[in-house]
C-alpha positions as CSV (number, residue, x, y, z in Angstrom):
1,X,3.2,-0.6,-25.1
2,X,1.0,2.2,-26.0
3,X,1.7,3.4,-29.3
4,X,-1.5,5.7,-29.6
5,X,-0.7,8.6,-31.7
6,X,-2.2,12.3,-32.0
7,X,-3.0,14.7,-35.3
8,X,-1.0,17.9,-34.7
9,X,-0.5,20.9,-36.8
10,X,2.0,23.4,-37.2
11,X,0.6,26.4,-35.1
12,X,2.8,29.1,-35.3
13,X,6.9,29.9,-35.8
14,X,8.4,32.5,-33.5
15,X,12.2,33.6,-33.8
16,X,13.9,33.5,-30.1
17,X,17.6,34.2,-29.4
18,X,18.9,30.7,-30.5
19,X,16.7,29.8,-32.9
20,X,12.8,29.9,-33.4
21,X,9.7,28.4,-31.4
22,X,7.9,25.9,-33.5
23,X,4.4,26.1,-31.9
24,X,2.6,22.5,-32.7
25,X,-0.6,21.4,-31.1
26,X,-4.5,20.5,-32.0
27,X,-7.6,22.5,-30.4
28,X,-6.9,21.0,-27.1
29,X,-2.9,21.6,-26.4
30,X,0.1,23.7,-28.0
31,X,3.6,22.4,-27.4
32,X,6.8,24.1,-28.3
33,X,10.1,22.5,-30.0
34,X,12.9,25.1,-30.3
35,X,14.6,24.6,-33.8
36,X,17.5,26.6,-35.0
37,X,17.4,29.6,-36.7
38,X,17.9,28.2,-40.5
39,X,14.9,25.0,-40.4
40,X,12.7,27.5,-38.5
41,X,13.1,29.4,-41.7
42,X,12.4,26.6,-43.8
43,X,9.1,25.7,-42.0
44,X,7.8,29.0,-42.5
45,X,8.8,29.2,-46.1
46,X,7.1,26.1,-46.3
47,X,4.3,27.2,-44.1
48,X,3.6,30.6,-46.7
49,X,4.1,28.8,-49.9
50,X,7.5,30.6,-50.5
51,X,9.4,29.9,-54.0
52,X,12.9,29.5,-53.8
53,X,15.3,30.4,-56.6
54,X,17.5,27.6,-55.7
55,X,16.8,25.0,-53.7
56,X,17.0,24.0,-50.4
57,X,18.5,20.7,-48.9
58,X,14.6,19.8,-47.9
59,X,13.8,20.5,-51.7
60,X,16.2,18.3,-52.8
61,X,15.1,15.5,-50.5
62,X,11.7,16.2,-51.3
63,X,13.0,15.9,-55.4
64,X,15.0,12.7,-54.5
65,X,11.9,11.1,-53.3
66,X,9.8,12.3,-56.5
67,X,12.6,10.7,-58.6
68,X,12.5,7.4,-56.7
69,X,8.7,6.9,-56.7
70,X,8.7,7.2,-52.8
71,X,6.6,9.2,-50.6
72,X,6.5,10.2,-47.0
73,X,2.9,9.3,-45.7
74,X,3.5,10.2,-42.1
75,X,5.6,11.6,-39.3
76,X,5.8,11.2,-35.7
77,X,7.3,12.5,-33.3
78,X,7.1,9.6,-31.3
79,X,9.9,10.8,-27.9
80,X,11.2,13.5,-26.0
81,X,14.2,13.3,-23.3
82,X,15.3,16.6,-21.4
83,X,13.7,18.4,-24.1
84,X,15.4,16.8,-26.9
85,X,12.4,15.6,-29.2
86,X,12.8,12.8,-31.8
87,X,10.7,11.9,-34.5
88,X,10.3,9.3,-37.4
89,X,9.3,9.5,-41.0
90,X,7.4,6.7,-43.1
91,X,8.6,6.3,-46.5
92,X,6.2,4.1,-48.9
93,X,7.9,2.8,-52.1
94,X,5.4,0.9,-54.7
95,X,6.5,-0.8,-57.6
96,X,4.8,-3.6,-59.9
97,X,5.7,-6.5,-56.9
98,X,5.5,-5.4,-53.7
99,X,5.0,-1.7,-51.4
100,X,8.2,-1.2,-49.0
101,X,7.4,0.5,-46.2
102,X,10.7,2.3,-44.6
103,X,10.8,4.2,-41.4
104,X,13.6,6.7,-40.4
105,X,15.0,8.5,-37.5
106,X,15.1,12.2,-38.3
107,X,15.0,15.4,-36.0
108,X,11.2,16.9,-35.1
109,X,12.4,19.7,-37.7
110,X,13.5,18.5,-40.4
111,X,10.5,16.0,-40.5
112,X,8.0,19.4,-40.0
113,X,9.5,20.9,-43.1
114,X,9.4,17.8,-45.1
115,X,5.7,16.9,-44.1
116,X,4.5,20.7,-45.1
117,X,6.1,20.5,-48.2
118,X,4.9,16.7,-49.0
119,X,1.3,17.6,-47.3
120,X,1.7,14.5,-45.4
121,X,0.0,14.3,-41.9
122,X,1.8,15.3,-38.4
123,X,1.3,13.2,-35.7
124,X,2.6,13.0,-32.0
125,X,2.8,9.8,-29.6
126,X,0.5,10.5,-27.0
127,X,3.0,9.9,-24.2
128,X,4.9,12.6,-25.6
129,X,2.0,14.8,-26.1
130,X,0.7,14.0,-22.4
131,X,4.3,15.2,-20.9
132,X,4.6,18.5,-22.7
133,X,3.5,21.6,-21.1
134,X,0.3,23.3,-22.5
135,X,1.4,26.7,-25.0
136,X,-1.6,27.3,-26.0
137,X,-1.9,30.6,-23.8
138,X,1.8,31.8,-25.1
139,X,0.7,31.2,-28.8
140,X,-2.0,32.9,-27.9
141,X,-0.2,36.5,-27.0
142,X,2.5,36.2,-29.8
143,X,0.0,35.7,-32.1
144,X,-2.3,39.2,-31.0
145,X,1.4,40.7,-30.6
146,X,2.3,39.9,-34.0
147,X,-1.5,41.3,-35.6
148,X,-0.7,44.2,-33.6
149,X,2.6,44.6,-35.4
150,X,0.9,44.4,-38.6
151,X,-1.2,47.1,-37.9
């Protein structure tokens, strides 16, 4: 089984219809995952740095893992059927003992957000990242549309 793995980056977040375009990719190749409207938000909040009054449910996970001394060191999104993408975090707990290790199932989006906001590494299974249809030239025009915009 191939388990070779790819460093990815969040490239760019564009609101659709149904939700928002989460543009991820490296130099070579942009993919898309389509989020819904709310953890789109989140990712660019987390993308621009943006303080919350009150937290959000990723803040309090984030929070939860401060309190129990864990800490995500990864995520992968390691499979995609019909579009549907999955991923998996990777928890490390230390203590005076022993390191746990703990890996989770957890949607592509909710695993971006947490992995901005922890500054933790993005990674994609190459299989997955082999399959996906090249963005980059998309990305490409929504970004010049949107400094246009600004203009």
């Amino acid at each position: 089984m191939n388990t070779s793995v790819i460093p990815i980056s969040v490239k760019g977040v564009m609101p659709t219809v149904n939700g928002c375009a989460i543009f991820l990719g490296n130099d070579d190749k942009v993919f898309v995952i389509y989020v819904d409207h709310s953890v789109g938000n989140a990712i660019s909040m987390a993308l621009n740095g943006v303080k919350k009054e009150r937290p959000l449910t990723h803040d309090l996970i984030s929070s939860m893992l401060v309190g129990l001394e864990a800490k995500i060191t990864r995520i992968i999104i390691n499979d995609v059927e019909e579009s549907t993408f999955f991923a998996r975090i990777f928890l490390e707990m230390s203590n005076e003992v022993d390191t746990k290790i703990i890996e989770l199932d957890a949607r592509p989006s909710d695993s971006i957000v947490l992995s901005l906001q922890n500054n933790v590494p993005i990674f994609v299974a190459e299989k997955v990242f082999n399959t996906t249809e090249d963005m980059s030239s998309i990305l490409e025009r929504v970004l010049k549309q949107q400094d246009e915009e600004k203009e």
